[in-house]
C-alpha positions in Angstrom: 90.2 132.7 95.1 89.1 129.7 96.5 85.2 128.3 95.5 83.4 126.4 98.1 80.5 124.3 97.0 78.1 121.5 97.6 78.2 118.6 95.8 75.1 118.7 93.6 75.9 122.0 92.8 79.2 121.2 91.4 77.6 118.4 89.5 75.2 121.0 88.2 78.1 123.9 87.5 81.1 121.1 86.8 81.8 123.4 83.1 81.6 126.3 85.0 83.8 124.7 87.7 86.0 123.6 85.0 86.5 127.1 83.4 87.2 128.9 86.4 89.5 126.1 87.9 91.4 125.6 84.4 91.4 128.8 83.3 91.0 131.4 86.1 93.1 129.5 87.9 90.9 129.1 91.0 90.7 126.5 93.9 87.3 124.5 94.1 86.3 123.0 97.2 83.3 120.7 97.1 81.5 119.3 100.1 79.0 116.9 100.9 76.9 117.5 104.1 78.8 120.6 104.8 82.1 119.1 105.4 84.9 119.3 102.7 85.2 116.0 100.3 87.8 116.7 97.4 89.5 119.8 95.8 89.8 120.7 92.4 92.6 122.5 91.4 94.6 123.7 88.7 97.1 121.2 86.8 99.9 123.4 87.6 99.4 123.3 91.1 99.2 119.6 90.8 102.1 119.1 88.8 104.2 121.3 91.4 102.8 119.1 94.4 103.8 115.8 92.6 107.2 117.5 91.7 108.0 118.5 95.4 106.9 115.1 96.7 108.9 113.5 94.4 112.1 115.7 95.4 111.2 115.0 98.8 111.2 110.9 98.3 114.2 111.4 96.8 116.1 113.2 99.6 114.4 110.1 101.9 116.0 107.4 100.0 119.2 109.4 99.7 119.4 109.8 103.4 118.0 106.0 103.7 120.9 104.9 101.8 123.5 106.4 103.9 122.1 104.9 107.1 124.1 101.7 108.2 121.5 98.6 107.9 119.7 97.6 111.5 118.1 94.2 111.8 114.1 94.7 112.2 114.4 93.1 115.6 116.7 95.5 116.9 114.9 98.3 115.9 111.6 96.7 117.4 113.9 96.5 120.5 115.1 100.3 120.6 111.4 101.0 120.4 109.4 99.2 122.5 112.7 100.2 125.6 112.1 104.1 124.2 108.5 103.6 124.6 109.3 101.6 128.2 111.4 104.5 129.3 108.7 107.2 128.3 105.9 105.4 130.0 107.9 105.2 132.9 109.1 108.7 133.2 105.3 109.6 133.5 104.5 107.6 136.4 
């Protein structure tokens, strides 16, 4: 279930929050001025986020260290010609 909730609530229900986060296992969303500021959320959800974005840095550099090494300038040079050619086609 996830709890949405203004800020000065929170601050008035933050061992509450706590309990139901940490130990119910619940989402809490807390706004300020109606629109959604931070989320508060169990530590095993955020250990599993930073373990998948790790993984997925990982599979970056492995795929980053396979690529054959382009000099900045060239790549600058593909880019701004792909970006020529697209602005072109829409003429």
């Amino acid at each position: 279930m996830t709890i949405i909730i203004g800020a000065r609530d929170a601050r008035l229900r933050f061992a509450e929050l706590l309990g139901r986060v940490g130990n119910e296992k619940e989402v809490a969303i807390i706004e300020r001025f109606g629109k959604p500021l931070v989320a508060l959320i169990p530590i095993e959800v955020y250990e599993q986020v930073v373990t998948e974005r790790e993984a997925r840095f990982h599979l970056l550099d492995r795929i980053r260290s396979r690529l054959p090494e382009i000099p900045d300038e060239e790549v600058k040079k593909d880019v701004s010609q792909a970006m020529d050619e697209v602005r072109n086609s829409e003429v």
